[in-house]
C-alpha positions as CSV (number, residue, x, y, z in Angstrom):
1,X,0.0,0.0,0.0
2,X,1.2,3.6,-1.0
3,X,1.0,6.4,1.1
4,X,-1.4,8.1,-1.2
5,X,-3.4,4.7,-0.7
6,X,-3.3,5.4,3.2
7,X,-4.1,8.7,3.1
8,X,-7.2,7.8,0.8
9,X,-7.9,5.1,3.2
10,X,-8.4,7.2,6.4
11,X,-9.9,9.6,4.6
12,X,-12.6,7.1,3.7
13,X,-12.9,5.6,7.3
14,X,-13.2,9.2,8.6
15,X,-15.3,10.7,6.9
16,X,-17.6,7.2,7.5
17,X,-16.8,7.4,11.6
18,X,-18.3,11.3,10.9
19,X,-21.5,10.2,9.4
20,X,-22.4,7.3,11.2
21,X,-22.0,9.7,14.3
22,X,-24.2,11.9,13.4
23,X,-26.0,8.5,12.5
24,X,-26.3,8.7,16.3
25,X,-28.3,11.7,16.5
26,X,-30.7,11.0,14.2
27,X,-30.8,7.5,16.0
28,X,-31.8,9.4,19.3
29,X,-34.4,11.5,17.7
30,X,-36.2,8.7,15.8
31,X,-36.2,6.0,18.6
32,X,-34.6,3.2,15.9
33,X,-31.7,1.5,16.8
34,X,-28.5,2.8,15.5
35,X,-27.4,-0.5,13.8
36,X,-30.0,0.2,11.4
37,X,-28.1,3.4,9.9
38,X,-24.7,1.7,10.7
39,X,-25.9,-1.0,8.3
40,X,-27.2,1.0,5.6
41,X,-24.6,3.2,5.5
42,X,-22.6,0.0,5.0
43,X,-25.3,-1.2,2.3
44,X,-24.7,2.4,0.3
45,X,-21.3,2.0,0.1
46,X,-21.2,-1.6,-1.0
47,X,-22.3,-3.6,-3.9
48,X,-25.2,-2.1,-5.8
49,X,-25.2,1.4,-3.5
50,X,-23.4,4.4,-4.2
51,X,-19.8,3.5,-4.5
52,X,-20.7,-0.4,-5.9
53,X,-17.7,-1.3,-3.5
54,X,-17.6,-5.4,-3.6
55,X,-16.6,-7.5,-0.4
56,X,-17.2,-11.1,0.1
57,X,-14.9,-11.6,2.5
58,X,-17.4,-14.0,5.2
59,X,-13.8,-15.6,7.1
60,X,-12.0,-11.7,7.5
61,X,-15.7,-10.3,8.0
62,X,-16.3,-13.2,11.3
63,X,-12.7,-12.5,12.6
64,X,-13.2,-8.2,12.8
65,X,-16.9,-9.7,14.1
66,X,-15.3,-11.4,16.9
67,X,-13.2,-8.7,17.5
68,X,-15.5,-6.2,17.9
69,X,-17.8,-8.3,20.2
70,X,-15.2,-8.8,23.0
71,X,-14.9,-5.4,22.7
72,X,-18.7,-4.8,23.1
73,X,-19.0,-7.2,25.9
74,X,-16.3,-6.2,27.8
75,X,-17.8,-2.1,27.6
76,X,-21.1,-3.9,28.9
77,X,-19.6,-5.4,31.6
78,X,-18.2,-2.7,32.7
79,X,-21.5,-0.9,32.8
80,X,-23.4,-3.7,34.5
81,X,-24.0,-3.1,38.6
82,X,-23.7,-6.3,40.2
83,X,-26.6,-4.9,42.7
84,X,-29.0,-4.6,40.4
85,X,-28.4,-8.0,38.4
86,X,-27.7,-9.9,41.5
87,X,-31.4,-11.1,42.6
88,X,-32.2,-11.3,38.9
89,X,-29.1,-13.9,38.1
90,X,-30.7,-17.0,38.3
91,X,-33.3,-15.9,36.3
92,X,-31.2,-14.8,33.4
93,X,-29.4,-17.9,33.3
94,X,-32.2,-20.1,32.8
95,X,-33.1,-17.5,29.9
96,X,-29.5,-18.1,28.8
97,X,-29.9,-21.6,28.8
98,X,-33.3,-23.3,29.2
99,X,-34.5,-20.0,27.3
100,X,-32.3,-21.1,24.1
101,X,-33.3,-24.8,24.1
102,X,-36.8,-23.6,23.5
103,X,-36.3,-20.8,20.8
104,X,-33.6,-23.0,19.1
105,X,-36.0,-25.6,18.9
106,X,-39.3,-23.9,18.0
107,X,-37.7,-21.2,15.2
108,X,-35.9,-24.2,14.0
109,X,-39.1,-26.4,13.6
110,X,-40.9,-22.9,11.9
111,X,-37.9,-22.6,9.7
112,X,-38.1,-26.3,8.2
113,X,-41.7,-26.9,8.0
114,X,-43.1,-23.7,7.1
115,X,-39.8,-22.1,4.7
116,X,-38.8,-25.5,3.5
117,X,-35.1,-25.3,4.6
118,X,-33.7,-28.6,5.6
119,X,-32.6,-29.3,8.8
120,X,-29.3,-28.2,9.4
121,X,-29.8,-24.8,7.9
122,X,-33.3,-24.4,9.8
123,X,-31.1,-25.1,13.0
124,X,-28.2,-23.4,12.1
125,X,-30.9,-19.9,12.0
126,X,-33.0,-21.0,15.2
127,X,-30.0,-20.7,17.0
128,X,-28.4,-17.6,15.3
129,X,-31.5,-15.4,15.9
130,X,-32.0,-16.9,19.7
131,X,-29.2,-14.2,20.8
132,X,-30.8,-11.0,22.2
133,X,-28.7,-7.5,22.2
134,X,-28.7,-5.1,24.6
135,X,-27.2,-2.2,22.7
136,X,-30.3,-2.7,20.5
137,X,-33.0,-2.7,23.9
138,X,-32.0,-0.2,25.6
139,X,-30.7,2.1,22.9
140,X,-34.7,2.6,22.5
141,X,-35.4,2.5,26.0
142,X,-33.2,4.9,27.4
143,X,-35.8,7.7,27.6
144,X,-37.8,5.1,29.4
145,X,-36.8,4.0,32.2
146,X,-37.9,0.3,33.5
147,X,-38.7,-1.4,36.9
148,X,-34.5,-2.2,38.0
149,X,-35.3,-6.6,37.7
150,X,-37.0,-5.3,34.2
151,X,-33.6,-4.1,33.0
152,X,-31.4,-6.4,34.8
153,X,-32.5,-9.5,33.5
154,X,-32.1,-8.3,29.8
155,X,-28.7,-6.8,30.4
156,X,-27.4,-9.8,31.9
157,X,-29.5,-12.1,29.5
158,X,-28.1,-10.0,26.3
159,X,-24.3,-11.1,28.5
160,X,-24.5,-14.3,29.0
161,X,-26.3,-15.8,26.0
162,X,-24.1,-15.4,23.5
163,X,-21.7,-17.9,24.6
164,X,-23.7,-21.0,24.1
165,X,-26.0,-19.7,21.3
166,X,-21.9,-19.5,19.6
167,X,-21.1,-23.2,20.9
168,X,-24.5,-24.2,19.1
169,X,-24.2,-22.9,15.8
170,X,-20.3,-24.0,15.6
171,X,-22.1,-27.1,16.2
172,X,-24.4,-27.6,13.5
173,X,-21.9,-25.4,11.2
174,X,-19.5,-28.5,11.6
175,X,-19.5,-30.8,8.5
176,X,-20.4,-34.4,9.5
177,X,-23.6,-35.7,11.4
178,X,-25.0,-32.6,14.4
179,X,-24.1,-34.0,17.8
180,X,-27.0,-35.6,19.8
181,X,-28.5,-33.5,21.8
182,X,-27.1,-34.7,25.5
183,X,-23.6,-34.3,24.0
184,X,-24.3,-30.6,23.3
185,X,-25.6,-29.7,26.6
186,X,-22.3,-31.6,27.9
187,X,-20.0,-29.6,25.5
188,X,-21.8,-26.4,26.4
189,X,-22.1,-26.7,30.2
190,X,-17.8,-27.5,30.1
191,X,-17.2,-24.3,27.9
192,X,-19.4,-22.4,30.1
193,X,-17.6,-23.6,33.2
194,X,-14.0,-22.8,31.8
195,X,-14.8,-19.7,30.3
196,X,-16.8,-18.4,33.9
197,X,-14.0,-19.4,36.2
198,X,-11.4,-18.0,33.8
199,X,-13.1,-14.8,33.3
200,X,-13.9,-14.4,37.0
201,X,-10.3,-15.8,37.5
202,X,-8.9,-12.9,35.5
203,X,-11.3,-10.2,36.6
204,X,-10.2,-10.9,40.6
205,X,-6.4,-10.7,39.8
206,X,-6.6,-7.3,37.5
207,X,-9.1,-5.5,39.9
208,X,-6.4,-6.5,42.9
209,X,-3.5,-5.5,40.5
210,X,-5.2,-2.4,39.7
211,X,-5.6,-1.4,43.1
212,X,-2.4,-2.1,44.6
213,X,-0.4,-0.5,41.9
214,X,0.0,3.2,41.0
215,X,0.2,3.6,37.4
216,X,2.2,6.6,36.3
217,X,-0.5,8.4,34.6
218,X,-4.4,8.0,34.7
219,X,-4.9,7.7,31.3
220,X,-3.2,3.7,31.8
221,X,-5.8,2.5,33.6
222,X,-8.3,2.5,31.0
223,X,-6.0,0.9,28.7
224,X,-4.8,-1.8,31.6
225,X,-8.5,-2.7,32.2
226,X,-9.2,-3.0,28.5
227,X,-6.3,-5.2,28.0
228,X,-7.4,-7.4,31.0
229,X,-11.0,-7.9,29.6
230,X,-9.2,-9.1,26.0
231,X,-7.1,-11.1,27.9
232,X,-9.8,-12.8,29.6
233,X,-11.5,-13.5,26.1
234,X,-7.8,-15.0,24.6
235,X,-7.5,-17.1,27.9
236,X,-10.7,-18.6,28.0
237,X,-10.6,-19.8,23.7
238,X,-7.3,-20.8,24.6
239,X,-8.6,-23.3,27.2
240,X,-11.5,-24.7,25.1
241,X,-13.9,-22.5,27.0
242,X,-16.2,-19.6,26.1
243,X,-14.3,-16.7,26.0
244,X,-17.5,-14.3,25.5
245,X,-18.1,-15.6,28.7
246,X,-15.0,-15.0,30.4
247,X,-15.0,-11.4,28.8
248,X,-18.4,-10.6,29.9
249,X,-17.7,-11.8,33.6
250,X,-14.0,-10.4,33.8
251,X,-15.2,-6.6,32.8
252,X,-18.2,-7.1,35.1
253,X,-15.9,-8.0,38.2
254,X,-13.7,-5.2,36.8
255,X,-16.5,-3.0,36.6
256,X,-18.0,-3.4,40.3
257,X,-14.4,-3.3,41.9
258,X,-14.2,0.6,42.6
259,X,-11.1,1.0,40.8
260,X,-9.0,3.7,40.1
261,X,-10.3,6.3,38.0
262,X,-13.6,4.5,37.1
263,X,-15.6,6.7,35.4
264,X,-12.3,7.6,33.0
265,X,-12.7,3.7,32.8
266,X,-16.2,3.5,31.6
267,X,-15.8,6.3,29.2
268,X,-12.6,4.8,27.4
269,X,-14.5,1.4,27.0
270,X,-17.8,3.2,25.5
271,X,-15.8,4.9,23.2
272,X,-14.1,1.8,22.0
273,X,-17.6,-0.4,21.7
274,X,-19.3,3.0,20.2
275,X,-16.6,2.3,17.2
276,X,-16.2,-1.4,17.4
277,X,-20.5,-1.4,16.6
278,X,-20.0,1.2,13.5
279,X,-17.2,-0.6,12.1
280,X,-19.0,-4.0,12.4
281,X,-21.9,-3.0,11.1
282,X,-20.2,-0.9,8.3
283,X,-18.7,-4.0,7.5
284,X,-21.6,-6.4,8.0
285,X,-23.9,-3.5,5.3
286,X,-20.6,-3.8,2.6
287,X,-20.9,-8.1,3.1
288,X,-24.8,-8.4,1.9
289,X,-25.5,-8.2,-1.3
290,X,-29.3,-6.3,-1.5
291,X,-30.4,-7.6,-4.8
292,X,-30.5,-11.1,-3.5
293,X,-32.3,-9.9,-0.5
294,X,-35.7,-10.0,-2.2
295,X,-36.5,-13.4,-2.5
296,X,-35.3,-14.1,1.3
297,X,-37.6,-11.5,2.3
298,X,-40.9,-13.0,2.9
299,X,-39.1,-16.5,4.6
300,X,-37.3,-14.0,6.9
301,X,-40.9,-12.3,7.8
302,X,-42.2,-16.1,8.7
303,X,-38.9,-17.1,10.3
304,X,-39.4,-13.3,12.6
305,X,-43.0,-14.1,13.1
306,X,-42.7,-17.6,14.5
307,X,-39.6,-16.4,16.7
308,X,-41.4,-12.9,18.0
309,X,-44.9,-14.2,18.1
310,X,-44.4,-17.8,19.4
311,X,-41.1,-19.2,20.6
312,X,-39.2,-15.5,22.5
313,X,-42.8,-15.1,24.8
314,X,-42.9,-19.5,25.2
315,X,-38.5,-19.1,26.0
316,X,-39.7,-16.3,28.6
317,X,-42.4,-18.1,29.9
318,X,-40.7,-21.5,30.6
319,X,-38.0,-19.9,31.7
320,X,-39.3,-17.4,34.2
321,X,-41.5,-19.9,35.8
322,X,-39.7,-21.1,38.9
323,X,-39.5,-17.5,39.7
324,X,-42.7,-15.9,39.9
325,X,-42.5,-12.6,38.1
326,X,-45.5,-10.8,36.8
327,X,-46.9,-11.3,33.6
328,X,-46.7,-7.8,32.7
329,X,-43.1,-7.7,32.9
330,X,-43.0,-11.2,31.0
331,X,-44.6,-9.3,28.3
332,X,-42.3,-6.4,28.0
333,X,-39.3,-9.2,28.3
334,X,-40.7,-10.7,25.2
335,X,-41.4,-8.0,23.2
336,X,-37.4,-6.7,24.2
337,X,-35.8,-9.6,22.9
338,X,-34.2,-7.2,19.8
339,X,-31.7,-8.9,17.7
340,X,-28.7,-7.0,16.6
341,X,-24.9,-7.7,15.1
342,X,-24.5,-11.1,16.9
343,X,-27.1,-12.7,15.4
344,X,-25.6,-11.4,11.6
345,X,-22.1,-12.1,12.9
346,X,-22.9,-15.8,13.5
347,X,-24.5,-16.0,10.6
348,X,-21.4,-16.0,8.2
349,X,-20.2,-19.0,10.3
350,X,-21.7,-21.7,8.4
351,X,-20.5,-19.2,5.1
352,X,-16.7,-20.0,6.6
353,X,-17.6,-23.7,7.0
354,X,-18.9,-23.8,3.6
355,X,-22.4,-25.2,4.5
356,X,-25.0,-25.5,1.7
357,X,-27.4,-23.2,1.6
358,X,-25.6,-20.7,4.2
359,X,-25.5,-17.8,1.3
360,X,-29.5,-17.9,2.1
361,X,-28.8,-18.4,6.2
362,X,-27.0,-15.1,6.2
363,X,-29.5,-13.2,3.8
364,X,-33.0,-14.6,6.0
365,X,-31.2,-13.3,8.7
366,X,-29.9,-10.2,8.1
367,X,-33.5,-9.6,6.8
368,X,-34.9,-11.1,9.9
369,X,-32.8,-8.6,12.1
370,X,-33.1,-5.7,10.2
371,X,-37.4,-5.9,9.6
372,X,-38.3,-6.9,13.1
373,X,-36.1,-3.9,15.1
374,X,-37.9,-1.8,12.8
375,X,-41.2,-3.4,14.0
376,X,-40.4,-3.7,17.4
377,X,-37.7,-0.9,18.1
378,X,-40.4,2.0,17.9
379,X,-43.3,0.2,19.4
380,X,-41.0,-0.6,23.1
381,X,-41.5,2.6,25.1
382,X,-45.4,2.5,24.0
383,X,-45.6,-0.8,25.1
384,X,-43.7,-0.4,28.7
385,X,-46.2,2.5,29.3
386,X,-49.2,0.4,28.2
387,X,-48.3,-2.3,30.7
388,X,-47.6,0.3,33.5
389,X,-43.7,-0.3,33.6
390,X,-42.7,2.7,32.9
391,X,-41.3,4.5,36.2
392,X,-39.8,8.1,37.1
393,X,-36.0,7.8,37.0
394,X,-34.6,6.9,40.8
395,X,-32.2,9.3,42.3
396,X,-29.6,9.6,40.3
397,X,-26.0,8.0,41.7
398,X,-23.4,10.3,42.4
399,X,-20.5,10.1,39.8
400,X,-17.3,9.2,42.2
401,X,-13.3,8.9,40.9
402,X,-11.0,7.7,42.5
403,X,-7.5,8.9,41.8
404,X,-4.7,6.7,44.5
405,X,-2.2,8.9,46.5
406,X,-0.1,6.0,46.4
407,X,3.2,7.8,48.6
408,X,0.4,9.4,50.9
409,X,-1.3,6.4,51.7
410,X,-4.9,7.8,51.0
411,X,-7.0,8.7,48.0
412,X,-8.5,11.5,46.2
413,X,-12.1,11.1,45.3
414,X,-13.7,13.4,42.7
415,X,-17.4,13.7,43.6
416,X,-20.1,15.4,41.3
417,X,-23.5,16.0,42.4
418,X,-26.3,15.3,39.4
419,X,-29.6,17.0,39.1
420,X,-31.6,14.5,40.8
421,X,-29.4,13.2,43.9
422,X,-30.5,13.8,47.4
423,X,-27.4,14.9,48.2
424,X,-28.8,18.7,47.1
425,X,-29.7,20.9,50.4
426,X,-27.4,18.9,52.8
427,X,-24.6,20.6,54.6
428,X,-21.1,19.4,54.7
429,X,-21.2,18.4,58.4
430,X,-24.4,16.5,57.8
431,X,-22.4,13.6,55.5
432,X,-21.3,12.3,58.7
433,X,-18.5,10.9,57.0
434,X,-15.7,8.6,58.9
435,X,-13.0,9.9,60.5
436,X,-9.8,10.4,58.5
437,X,-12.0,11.8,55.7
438,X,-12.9,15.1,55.0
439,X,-14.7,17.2,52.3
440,X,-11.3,19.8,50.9
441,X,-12.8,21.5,48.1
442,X,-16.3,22.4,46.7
443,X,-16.5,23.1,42.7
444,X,-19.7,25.4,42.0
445,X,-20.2,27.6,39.0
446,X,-16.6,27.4,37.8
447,X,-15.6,28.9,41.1
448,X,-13.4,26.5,43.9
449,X,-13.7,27.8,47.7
450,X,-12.7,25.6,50.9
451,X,-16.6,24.5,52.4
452,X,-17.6,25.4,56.2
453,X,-19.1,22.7,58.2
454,X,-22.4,24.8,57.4
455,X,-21.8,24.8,53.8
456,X,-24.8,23.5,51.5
457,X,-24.2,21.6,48.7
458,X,-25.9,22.1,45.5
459,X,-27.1,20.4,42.2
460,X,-24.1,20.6,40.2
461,X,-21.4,20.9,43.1
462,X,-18.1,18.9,42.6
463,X,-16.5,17.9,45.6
464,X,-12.6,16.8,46.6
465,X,-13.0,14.5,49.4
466,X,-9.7,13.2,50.8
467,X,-9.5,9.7,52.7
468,X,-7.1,7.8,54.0
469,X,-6.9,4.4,53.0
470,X,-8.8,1.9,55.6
471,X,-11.9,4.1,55.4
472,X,-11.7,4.5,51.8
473,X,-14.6,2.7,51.1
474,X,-16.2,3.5,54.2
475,X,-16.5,7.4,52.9
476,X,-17.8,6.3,49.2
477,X,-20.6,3.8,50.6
478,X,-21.2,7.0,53.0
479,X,-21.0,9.5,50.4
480,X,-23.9,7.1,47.9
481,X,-25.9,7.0,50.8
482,X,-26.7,10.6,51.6
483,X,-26.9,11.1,47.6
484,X,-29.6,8.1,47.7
485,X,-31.5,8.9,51.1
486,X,-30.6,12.4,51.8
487,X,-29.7,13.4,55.3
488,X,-31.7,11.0,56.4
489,X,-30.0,8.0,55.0
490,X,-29.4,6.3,58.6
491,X,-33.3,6.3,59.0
492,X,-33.9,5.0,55.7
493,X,-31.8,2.1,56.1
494,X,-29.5,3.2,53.6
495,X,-26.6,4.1,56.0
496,X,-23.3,3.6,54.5
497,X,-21.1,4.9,57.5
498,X,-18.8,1.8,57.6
499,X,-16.5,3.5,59.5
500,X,-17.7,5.7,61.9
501,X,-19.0,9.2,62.2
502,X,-16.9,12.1,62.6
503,X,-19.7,13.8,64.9
C-alpha cells in the first residue's frame, strides 16, 4: 500500500466514523436503533449502492466480528451493577440456557416446515437469531426508564447468552452428522464452566492489580483494564472455554471493583464499543448483497413471526417460571428480545464452513434482524407504558473517581452532584463521614472555595474529598448513601457509614 493509498484510506474511514455519528443523532431523535443506519450506510457504500464497492470476504468479516464483540462485551460489563443483576441472576441464566433450548427448537421447527429449509440450515438460524442484544434494547429505552429486575435480566440475559448460542451454531456449522443433543448440553455446560472461572479468574487478579499499583498516569488505567477484559476472552478460547463468557464476567468484576479512575474507565471502553459497533456493522452493510435480499424477504418475515410471536414469549415463559415474576413484565421481556450484530455475525459462520445453503442463512437473517427492530424498536416505550412499567428515574447515583495517592497512603475522590441526587440541600457536616476523611474542596459555577461545616451543597457541586486508605470505602458507601436517602439515610436504612461518624 502507497502512502497516497493510506491517506485515501483514512480519509474514507473518517469521513464514515463522521456520518455514522451523526448516524447517532438521528438514531436518538427517531427511537430506531442505531445499527440500522450503521448498516445502511454500509449497504450504500457496497455492492449495488453508491460507490458499488464489492466484499465477500465472510472468514476476514467473522474474525473483525469477533473482534468487535469482546470489545462490546467487555464495555457492557463494565456498565453492568452487580446490585442490580444480582437477585435477577438465576433468572437470566435459565433464559441463557433453558430459554435457548426452546427458541432454538421452535424457530428451527418454523424454519423447516413452514420455509422448506432442511434441517441443518433451519437449526443453524433457530440458534443464530436466539441471541438477544442489549445495545439494540436499551438504545430505544433509554428515555424510558424500566422497573430495575426489568432491565437487569435483559442486560445480563443480552451477557451471558451469546456464549452457548456461539457453541450451538459451531455445532451444527460443523460438517459431519450434528451432535446428539445430551452431547451438546455436555459440551456447552464445560465451555461455560471454563470460560466463567477463567473470566472471574482474571477479573479478581486485575481489579487486585489495579488497586495495589500506581500507574504513572491516569490515562493507563483505562488501557490496563481493557487489556485485561481481552485477555480474559484469549485465555478462556485458549482453554477450550467460552471466551465471551469469560470477557463478559471479567469486565463485570472489573466494573463493580471501585477501581482507580472508574468513570475515565467506563468512558474509554464506551468509546471503543461505540466504534467497534460502527465498524462491524459498516462492515456487515458492505458483506450483503441487497439484490439477493428480495427473495429471502418473505421467509425471513415467517422465520421473525414464529420467533417474536411464538417461541421469544414460550422461552420467557418457561424460563421465568420457577421465579414468579408478573406477567406484565413477561410481556415487556418478550417483546425486548431485539436482535442486533450477533445474530448477523454468526450468521457468516456456516459461510466459513462452507455449508450448503448458508448464502441464504446469512441473507434470512440479516432480513430477519433488520425488519423486526424496525417493527419492534419504535413500538417498546409504548408498550412499557401500556403495561404500566414505565417509572420516574430513581435518584440519580453520584459520579465518584478515585484517583490513588499511592506515597500518601490515601486517596483522592472526585465527587459530582447530578440533578436528581439527594445529596442537594445537605450541609457538609451532615455527610457524617468517617473519621480520616474530610470534604477539601467544593467546585460550584466554575468557582473553587474551601466549604464550612455549614456549607450547602448544590445540584451541580463537585466535591474533593480526601481519605485515608482503611476508610476509603467507608467514605464512598457513606458518600452514595446521603446522595440516595438524603440526610436522612441512617433512618432509611441506607446508612453507608462503615466506619464511623466524625460527629
Amino acid at each position: 500500500m502507497t502512502v497516497h493509498q493510506l491517506n485515501e484510506l483514512l480519509l474514507i474511514c473518517s469521513l464514515v466514523l463522521l456520518i455514522a455519528v451523526a448516524a447517532v443523532r438521528i438514531s436518538s431523535r427517531s427511537g430506531l436503533p442505531s445499527l440500522l443506519l450503521y448498516l445502511g450506510i454500509g449497504i450504500a457504500i457496497g455492492q449495488d449502492g453508491i460507490f458499488d464497492v464489492r466484499f465477500d470476504d465472510a472468514r476476514l468479516t467473522q474474525v473483525i466480528g469477533y473482534a468487535a464483540l469482546v470489545v462490546i462485551l467487555a464495555e457492557g460489563g463494565l456498565g453492568t451493577k452487580w446490585k442490580e443483576i444480582k437477585p435477577v441472576l438465576p433468572a437470566a441464566v435459565a433464559l441463557s440456557t433453558v430459554g435457548i433450548a426452546v427458541s432454538v427448537g421452535i424457530t428451527a421447527a418454523g424454519a423447516h416446515y413452514l420455509v422448506g429449509l432442511e434441517w441443518r440450515q433451519a437449526l443453524i438460524i433457530g440458534a443464530v437469531v436466539s441471541s438477544t442484544d442489549a445495545a439494540a434494547v436499551f438504545s430505544v429505552l433509554r428515555k424510558v426508564p424500566l422497573p430495575s429486575r426489568v432491565t437487569g435480566v435483559l442486560e445480563a440475559e443480552s451477557g451471558f447468552n451469546d456464549a452457548p448460542v456461539v457453541i450451538l451454531v459451531i455445532a451444527f456449522s460443523t460438517a459431519g452428522p450434528v451432535d446428539d443433543w445430551y452431547v451438546l448440553i455436555g459440551k456447552i455446560a464445560l465451555e461455560l464452566a471454563i470460560g466463567a472461572a477463567i473470566g472471574l479468574a482474571t477479573g479478581w487478579l486485575g481489579a487486585f492489580g489495579l488497586r495495589h499499583v500506581a500507574l504513572p498516569a491516569s490515562g493507563l488505567y483505562p488501557i490496563a483494564v481493557m487489556a485485561i477484559a481481552v485477555v480474559a476472552y484469549a485465555a478462556g478460547a485458549m482453554a477450550h472455554g467460552s471466551g465471551f463468557l469469560a470477557v463478559y464476567l471479567a469486565s463485570m468484576l472489573l466494573g463493580n471493583s471501585r477501581l482507580p479512575h472508574a468513570p475515565a474507565n467506563r468512558g474509554f471502553a464506551e468509546g471503543l464499543g461505540w466504534i467497534a459497533q460502527i465498524g462491524m456493522f459498516v462492515l456487515l452493510g458492505l458483506l450483503v448483497t441487497p439484490s439477493e435480499l428480495l427473495d429471502d424477504f418473505w421467509p425471513a418475515v415467517v422465520v421473525g413471526l414464529v420467533l417474536t410471536m411464538v417461541a421469544r414469549p414460550l422461552e420467557v415463559f418457561v424460563s421465568l417460571l420457577p421465579f414468579r415474576i408478573p406477567w406484565q413484565e413477561q410481556v415487556l421481556m418478550s417483546w425486548a428480545g431485539l436482535r442486533g450484530a450477533v445474530p448477523i455475525i454468526l450468521a457468516t459462520i456456516p459461510m466459513v464452513y462452507g455449508i450448503d445453503g448458508s448464502r441464504r442463512v446469512f441473507n434470512i437473517v440479516f432480513v430477519l434482524v433488520v425488519v423486526y427492530t424496525l417493527v419492534q424498536g419504535p413500538t417498546l416505550p409504548w408498550l412499557a407504558r401500556a403495561l404500566h412499567l414505565s417509572r420516574s428515574a430513581d435518584a440519580a447515583d453520584l459520579g465518584i473517581e478515585s484517583a490513588p495517592l499511592e506515597r500518601l497512603r490515601g486517596h483522592l475522590l472526585s465527587v459530582a452532584i447530578p440533578e436528581e441526587s439527594k445529596m442537594h440541600g445537605v450541609e457538609v457536616a451532615e455527610l457524617r463521614l468517617p473519621p480520616g476523611s474530610a470534604v477539601t474542596l467544593v467546585v460550584r459555577d466554575g468557582k473553587s472555595f474551601v466549604p464550612l461545616p455549614s456549607t450547602v451543597l448544590r445540584r451541580g457541586d463537585e466535591l474533593l474529598v480526601v481519605a485515608t486508605d482503611p476508610v476509603r470505602d467507608a467514605a464512598e458507601r457513606r458518600l452514595r448513601a446521603v446522595g440516595q436517602g438524603g440526610k436522612l439515610a441512617d433512618w432509611l436504612g441506607t446508612g453507608g457509614n462503615g466506619g464511623g461518624r466524625s460527629d
